[in-house]
C-alpha positions as CSV (number, residue, x, y, z in Angstrom):
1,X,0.5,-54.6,21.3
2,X,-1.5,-51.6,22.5
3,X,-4.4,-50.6,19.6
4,X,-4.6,-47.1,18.5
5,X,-7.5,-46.6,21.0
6,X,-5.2,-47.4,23.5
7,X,-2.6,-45.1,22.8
8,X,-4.9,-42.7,22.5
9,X,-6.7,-43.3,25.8
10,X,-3.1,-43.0,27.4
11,X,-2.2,-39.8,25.2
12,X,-5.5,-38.2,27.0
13,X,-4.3,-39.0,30.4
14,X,-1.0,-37.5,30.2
15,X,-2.2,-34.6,28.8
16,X,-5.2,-34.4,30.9
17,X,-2.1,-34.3,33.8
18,X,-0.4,-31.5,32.3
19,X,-3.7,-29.3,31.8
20,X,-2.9,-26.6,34.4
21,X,0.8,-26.2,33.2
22,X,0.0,-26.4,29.7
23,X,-2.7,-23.4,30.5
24,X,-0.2,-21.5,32.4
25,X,2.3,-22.1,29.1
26,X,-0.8,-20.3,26.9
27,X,-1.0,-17.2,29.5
28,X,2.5,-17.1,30.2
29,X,2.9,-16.2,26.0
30,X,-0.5,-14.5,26.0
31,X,1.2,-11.6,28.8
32,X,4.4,-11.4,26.8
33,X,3.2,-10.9,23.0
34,X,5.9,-11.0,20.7
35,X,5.9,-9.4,16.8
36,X,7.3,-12.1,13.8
37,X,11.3,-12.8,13.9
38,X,11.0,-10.9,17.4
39,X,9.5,-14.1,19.6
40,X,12.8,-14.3,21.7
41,X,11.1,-15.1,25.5
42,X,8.3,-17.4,23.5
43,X,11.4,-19.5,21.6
44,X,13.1,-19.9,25.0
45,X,10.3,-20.9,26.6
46,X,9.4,-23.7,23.7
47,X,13.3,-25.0,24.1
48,X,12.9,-25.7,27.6
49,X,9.6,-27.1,27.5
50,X,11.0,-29.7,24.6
51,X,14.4,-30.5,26.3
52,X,12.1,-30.8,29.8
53,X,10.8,-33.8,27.4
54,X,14.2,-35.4,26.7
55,X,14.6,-34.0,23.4
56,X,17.3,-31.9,21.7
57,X,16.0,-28.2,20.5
58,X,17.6,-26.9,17.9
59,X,17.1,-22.8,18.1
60,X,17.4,-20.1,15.7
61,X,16.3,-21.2,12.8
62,X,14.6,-18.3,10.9
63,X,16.1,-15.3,13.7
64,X,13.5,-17.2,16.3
65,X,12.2,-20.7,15.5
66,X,12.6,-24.1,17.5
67,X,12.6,-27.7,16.3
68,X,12.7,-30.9,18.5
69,X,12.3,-34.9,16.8
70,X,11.0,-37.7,18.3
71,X,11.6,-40.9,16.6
72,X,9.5,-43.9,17.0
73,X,10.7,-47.3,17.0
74,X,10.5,-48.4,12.9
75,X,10.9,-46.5,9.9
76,X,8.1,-44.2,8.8
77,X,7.1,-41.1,7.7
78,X,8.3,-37.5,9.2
79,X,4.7,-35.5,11.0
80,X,5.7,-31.8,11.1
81,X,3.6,-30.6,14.3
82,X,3.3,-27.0,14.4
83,X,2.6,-24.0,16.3
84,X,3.1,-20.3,16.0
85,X,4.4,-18.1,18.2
86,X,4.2,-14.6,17.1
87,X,1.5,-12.3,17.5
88,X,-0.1,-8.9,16.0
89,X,0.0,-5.4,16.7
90,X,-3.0,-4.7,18.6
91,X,-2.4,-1.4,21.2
92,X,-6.1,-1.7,22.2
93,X,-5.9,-5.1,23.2
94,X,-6.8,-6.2,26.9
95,X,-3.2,-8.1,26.9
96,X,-1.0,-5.8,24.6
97,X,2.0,-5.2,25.2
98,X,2.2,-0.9,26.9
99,X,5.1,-0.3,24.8
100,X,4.9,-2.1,21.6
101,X,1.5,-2.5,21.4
102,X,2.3,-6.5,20.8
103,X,-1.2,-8.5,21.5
104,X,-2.3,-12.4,20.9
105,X,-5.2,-11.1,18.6
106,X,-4.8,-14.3,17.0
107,X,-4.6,-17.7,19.4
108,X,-1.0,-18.1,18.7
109,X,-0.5,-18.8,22.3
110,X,-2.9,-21.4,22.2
111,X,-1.4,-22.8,19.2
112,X,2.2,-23.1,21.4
113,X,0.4,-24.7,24.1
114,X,-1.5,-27.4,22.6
115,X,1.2,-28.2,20.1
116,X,3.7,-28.8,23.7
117,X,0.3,-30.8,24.8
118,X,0.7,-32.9,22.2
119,X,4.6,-33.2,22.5
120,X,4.0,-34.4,26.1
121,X,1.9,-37.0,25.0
122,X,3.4,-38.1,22.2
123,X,7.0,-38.4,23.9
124,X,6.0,-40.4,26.9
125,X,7.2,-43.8,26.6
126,X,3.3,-45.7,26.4
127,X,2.9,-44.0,23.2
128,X,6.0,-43.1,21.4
129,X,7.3,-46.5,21.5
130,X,4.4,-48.1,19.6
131,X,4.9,-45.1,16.8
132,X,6.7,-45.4,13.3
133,X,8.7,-42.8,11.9
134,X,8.8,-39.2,13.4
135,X,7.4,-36.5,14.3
136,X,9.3,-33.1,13.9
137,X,7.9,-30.4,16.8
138,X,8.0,-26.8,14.8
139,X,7.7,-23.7,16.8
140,X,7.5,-21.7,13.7
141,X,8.0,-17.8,13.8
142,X,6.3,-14.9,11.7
143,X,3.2,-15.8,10.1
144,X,1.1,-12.9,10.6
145,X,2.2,-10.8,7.7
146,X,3.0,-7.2,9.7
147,X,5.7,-5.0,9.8
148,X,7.0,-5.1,6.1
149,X,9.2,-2.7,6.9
150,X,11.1,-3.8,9.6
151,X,10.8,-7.4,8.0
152,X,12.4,-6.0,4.4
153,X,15.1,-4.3,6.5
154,X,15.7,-7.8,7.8
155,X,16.3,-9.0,4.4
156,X,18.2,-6.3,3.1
157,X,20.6,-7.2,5.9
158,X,20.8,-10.7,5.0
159,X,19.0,-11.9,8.0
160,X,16.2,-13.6,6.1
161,X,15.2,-14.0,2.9
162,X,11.5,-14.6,3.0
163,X,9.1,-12.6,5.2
164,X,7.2,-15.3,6.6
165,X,8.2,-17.6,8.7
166,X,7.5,-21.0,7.1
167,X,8.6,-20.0,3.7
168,X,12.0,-19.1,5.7
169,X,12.4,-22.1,7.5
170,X,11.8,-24.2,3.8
171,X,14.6,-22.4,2.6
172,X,16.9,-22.9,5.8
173,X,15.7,-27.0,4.6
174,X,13.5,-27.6,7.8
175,X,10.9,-29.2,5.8
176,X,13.6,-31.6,3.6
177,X,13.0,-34.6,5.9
178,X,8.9,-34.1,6.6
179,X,6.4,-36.0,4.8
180,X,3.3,-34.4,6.6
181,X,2.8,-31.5,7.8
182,X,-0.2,-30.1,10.4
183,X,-1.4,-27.6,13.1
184,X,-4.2,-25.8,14.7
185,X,-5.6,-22.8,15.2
186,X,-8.4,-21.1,17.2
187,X,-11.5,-20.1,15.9
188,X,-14.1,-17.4,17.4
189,X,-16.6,-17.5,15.0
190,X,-19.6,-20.0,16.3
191,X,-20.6,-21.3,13.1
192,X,-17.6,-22.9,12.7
193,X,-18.7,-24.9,16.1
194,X,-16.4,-26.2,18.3
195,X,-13.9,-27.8,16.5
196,X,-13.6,-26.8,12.2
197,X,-12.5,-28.9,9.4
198,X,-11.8,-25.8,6.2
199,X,-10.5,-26.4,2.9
200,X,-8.8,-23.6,1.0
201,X,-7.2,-20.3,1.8
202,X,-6.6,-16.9,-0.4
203,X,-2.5,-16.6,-1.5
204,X,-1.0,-13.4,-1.3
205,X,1.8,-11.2,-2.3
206,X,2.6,-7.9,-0.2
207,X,3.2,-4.3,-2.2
208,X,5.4,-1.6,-1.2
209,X,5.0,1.2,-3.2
210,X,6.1,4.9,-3.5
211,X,4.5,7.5,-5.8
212,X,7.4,10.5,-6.6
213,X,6.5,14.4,-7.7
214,X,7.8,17.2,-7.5
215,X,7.2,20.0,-4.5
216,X,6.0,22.5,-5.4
217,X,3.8,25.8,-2.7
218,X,0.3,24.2,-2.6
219,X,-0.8,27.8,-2.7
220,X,1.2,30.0,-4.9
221,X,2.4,27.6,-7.7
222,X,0.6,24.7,-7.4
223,X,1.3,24.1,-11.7
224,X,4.8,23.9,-11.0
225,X,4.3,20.7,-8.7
226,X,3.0,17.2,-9.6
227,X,1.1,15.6,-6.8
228,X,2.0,12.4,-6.0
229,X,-1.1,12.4,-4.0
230,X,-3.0,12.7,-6.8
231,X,-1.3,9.7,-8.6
232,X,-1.8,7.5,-5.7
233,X,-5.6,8.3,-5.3
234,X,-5.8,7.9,-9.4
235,X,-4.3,4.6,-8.7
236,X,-6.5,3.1,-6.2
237,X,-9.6,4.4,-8.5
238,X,-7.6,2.5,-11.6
239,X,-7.5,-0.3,-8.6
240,X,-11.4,-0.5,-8.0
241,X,-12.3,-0.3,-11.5
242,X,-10.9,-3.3,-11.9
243,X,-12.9,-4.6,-9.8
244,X,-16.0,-5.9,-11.8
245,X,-12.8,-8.0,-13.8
246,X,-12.5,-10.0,-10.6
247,X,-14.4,-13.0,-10.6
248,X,-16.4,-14.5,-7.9
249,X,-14.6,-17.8,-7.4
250,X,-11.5,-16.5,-7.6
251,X,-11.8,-14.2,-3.9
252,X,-9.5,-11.6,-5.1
253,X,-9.2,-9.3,-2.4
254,X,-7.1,-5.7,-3.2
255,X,-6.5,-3.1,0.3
256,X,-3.7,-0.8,0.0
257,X,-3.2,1.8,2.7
258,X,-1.4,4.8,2.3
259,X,1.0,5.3,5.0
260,X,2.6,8.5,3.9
261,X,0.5,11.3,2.3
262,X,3.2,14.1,1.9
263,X,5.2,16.9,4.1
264,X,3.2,19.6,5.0
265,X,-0.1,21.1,3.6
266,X,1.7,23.8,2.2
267,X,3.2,22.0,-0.3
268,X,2.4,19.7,-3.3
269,X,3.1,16.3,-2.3
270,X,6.4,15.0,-3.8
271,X,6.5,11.6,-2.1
272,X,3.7,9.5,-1.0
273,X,3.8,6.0,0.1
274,X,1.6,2.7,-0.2
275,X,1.2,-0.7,1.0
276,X,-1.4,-3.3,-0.4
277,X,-1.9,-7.0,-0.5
278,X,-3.3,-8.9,-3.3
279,X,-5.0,-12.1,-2.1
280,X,-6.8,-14.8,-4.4
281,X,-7.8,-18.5,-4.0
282,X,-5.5,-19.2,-6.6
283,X,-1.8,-18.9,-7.6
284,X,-2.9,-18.1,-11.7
285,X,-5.8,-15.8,-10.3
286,X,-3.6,-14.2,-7.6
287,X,-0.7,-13.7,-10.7
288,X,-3.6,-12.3,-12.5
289,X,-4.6,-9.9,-10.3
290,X,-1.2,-8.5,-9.4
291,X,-0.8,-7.6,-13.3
292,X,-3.8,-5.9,-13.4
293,X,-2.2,-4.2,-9.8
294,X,0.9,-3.0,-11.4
295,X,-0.9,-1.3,-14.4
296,X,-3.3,0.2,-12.2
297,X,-0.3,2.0,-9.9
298,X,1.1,2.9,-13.6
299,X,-1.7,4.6,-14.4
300,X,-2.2,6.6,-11.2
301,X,1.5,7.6,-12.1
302,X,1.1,8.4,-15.7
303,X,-2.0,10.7,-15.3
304,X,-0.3,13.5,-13.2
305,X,3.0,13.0,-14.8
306,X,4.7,11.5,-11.7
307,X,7.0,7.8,-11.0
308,X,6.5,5.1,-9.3
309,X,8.5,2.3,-7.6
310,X,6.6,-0.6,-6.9
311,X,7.9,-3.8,-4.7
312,X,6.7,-7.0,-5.3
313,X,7.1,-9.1,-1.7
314,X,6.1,-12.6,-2.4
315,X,3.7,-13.2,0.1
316,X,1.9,-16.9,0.8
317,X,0.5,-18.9,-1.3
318,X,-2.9,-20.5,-1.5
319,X,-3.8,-23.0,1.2
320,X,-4.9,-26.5,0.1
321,X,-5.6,-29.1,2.2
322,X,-5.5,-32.9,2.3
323,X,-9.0,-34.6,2.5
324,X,-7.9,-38.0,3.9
325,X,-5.7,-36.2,6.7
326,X,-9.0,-33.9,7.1
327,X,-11.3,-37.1,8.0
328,X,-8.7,-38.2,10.4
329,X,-8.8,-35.4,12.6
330,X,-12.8,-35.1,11.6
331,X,-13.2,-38.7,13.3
332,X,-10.8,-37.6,16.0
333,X,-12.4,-34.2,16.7
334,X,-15.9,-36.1,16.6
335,X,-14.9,-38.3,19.4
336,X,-13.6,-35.2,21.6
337,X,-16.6,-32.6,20.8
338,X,-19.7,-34.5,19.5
339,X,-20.4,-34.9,15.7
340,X,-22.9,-32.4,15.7
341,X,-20.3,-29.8,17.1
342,X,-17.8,-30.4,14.4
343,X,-18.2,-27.5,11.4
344,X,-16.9,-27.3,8.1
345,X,-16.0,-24.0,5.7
346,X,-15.1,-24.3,2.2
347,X,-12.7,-21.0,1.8
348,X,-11.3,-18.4,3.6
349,X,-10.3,-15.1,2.3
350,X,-7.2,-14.4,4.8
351,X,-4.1,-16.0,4.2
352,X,-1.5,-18.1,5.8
353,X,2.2,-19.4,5.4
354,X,0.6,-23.4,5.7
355,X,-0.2,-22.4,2.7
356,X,3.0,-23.1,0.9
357,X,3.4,-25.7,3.3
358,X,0.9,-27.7,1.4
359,X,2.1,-27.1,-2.1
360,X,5.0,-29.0,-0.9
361,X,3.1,-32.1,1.0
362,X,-0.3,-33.1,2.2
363,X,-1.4,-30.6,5.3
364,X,-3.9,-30.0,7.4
365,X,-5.1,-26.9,8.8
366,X,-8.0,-27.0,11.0
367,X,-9.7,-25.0,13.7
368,X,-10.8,-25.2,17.3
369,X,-12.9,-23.1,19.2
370,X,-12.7,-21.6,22.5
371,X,-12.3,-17.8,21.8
372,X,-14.8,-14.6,21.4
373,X,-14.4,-11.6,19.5
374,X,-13.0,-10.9,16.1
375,X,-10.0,-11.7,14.7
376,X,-7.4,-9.5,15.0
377,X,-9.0,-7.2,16.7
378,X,-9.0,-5.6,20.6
379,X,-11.8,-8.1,21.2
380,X,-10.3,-11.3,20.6
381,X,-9.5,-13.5,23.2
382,X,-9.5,-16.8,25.2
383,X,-12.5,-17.5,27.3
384,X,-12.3,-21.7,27.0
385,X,-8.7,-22.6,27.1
386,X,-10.0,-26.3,28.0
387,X,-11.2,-26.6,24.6
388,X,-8.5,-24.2,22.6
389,X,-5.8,-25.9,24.2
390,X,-6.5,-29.1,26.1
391,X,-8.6,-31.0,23.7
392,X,-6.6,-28.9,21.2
393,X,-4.2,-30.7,22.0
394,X,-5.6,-34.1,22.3
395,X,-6.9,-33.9,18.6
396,X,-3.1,-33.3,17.3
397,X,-2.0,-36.3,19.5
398,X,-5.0,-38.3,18.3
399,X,-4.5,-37.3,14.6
400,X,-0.7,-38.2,15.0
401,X,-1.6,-41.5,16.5
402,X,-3.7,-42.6,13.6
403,X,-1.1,-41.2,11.0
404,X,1.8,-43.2,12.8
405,X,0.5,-46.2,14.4
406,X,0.0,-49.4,13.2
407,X,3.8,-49.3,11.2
408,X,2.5,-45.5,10.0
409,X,-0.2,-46.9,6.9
410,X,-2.3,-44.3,6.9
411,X,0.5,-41.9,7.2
412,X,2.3,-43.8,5.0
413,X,-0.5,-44.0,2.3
414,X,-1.1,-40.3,2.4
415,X,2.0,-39.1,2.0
416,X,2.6,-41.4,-1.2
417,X,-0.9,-40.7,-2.6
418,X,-0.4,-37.1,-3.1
419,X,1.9,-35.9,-5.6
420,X,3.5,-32.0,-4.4
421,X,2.7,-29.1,-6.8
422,X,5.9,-28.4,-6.6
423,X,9.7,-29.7,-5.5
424,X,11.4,-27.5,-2.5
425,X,13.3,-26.1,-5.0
426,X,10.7,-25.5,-7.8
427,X,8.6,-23.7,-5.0
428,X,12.0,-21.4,-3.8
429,X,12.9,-20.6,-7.5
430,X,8.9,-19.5,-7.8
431,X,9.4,-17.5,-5.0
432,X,12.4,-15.4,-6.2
433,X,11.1,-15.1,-9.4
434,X,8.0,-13.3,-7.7
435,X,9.6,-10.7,-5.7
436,X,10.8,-7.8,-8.2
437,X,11.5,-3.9,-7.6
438,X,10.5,-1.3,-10.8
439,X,10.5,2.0,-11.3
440,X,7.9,3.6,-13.9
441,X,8.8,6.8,-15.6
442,X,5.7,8.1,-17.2
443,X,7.4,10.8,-19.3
């Protein structure tokens, strides 16, 4: 019986095999960017990649996402492996996309990569058949939280429900059968080293909003008009003054945009339109916030004598993570990068769909380095794909080794050791209770 350093040496060696095509894989995606519920070329690329491995895809799951088991040889625990596939809108990007403006601003091709490194290795024979349980190979679409638009007209068609992709593929019941859950993304910031273990992530919930007047000639009546413009600038002062209520710990984070400021200059503007998130570390200070949102947008309305409709997207909630699946992959990323090259950050302020993923189960969300620039931005890109994707990949292999060998009893005492926040369907009933459409009259 091979030990778990065994496997792992073998795990290394396949995927050190595989380095030049798993590279390719990353630039292949990285030249042909793809927006959320839009990844059509990247999901048909993962399904041949996992039936090339002698599993059975399943495909359109959530409009785009793929899914491929592998089953060890004893009963065990369910490891979700996953990867994302879509990326931003980034026009000035070095890869964009010259008529979309799609870029990888955010390592998501990296992410597909290394999670079809570790497939490789964790599918070939010397390792899989000295694994419990099974390990469930998630290609997941939409986690960058763009295009509401387009993504609410998808769920006013029936399409989706949810605007992210994990949340949609919960519903759809792809996480029923998965005990664990992890995945890893690039990191460009160098005091998060080489490879990152983080703890927490900001929840959000996403804001559509549109401010209604009356038009009136800017010029010669202007009294007979009431300026929506006014009532959404009123609103986002209302907004900031709030401020000073937010507290430190909590990392509430409030940025609407406007992203329509009237007709013409000539006249009063009679319809203006917003969009903001509201991000905080927690779900009560995140619920918090958004009331004092809401009356905020009210008052903007109410001072100028105008309406409002606000739209209440649930968003993603907080990010938790497990600290006995963080030391495994610590240890593992240890081994592949030197202790002293391993980081740590307590909180982030962005937000990702994981995050509900670990209200559900214990989940990891680490980082590894590899790229420069900022995130999301034109300057963000892949200069070590050795480290972002190769030993990327072997610390998901390793991590999934520890969790599932030896009859799965680490995995095993994880995944009983943490009770969820919440049932599947507590968490979708939450969910639906969130998302809410209201128009204020203020006369």
């Amino acid at each position: 019986m091979p030990s778990k350093e065994d496997l792992k040496r073998r795990a290394a060696e396949v995927i050190d095999s595989k380095a030049d095509e798993l590279t390719a894989i990353a630039k292949t995606i990285l030249k042909n960017p793809e927006p959320g519920f839009r990844e059509l070329k990247t999901a048909r690329l993962v399904a041949e990649q996992f039936a090339a491995l002698g599993m059975q895809p399943r495909s359109g799951m959530a409009v785009t996402g793929v899914r491929a088991d592998a089953s060890g040889t004893s009963p065990g625990p369910t490891l979700a492996i996953l990867g994302e596939m879509d990326s931003l809108i980034v026009s000035d990007h070095p890869h964009a996309d010259p008529d979309t403006g799609a870029a990888h601003a955010c390592g998501h091709h990296c992410q597909i990569a290394m999670m079809l490194g570790a497939a490789t290795a964790l599918t070939d024979s010397g390792v899989l058949d000295h694994l419990a349980g099974r390990i469930a190979f998630m290609a997941v679409p939409a986690e960058e939280y763009i295009e509401i638009e387009y993504r609410d007209g998808l769920r006013r068609a029936g399409k989706i429900e949810f605007l992210g992709g994990k949340p949609e593929m919960v519903r759809l019941g792809e996480f029923d059968d998965v005990h664990l859950a992890m995945m890893l993304h690039t990191t460009s910031n160098p005091a998060e080293k080489l490879m990152c273990i983080s703890n927490t992530n900001n929840g959000s919930v996403a804001k559509r909003i549109q401010f209604i007047g009356r038009a009136s000639h800017a010029g010669g009546a202007p009294h007979l008009g009431i300026n929506a413009l006014n009532a959404a600038m009123m609103a986002m002062t209302a907004i900031n003054f709030n401020r000073e209520t937010f507290r430190d710990e909590d990392s509430i984070r409030v940025h609407p945009i406007i992203t329509k400021g009237g007709e013409a200059v000539s006249a009063v503007p009679a319809d203006v339109r917003m969009e903001t998130f509201v991000r905080g570390r927690t779900i009560e200070a995140l619920m918090d916030a958004n009331k004092k949102v809401d009356r905020a947008l009210k008052a903007g309305a109410m001072a100028v004598g105008a309406q409002v409709k606000i739209q209440t997207i649930p968003g993603y909630l907080p990010l938790q993570q497990n600290k006995a699946m963080a030391e495994v992959f610590r240890a593992n990323a240890a081994v592949l990068v030197g202790e002293e090259n391993v980081g740590y950050v307590e909180h982030r302020g962005g937000s990702t769909d994981m995050g509900d993923i670990s209200h559900l189960m214990p989940v990891i969300h680490p980082y590894v380095g590899g790229a420069t620039g900022l995130g999301h931005g034109a300057n963000y890109v892949i200069e070590d794909y050795a480290l972002a994707v190769i030993k990327g990949a072997k610390a998901l292999a390793y991590t999934a080794i520890d969790l599932l060998g030896d009859d799965a009893s680490v995995g095993n005492n994880i995944a009983g050791g943490q009770r969820p926040d919440m049932s599947i369907r507590e968490y979708l009933k939450f969910m639906r209770d969130l998302a809410s459409e209201e128009t204020f009259k203020s006369d």
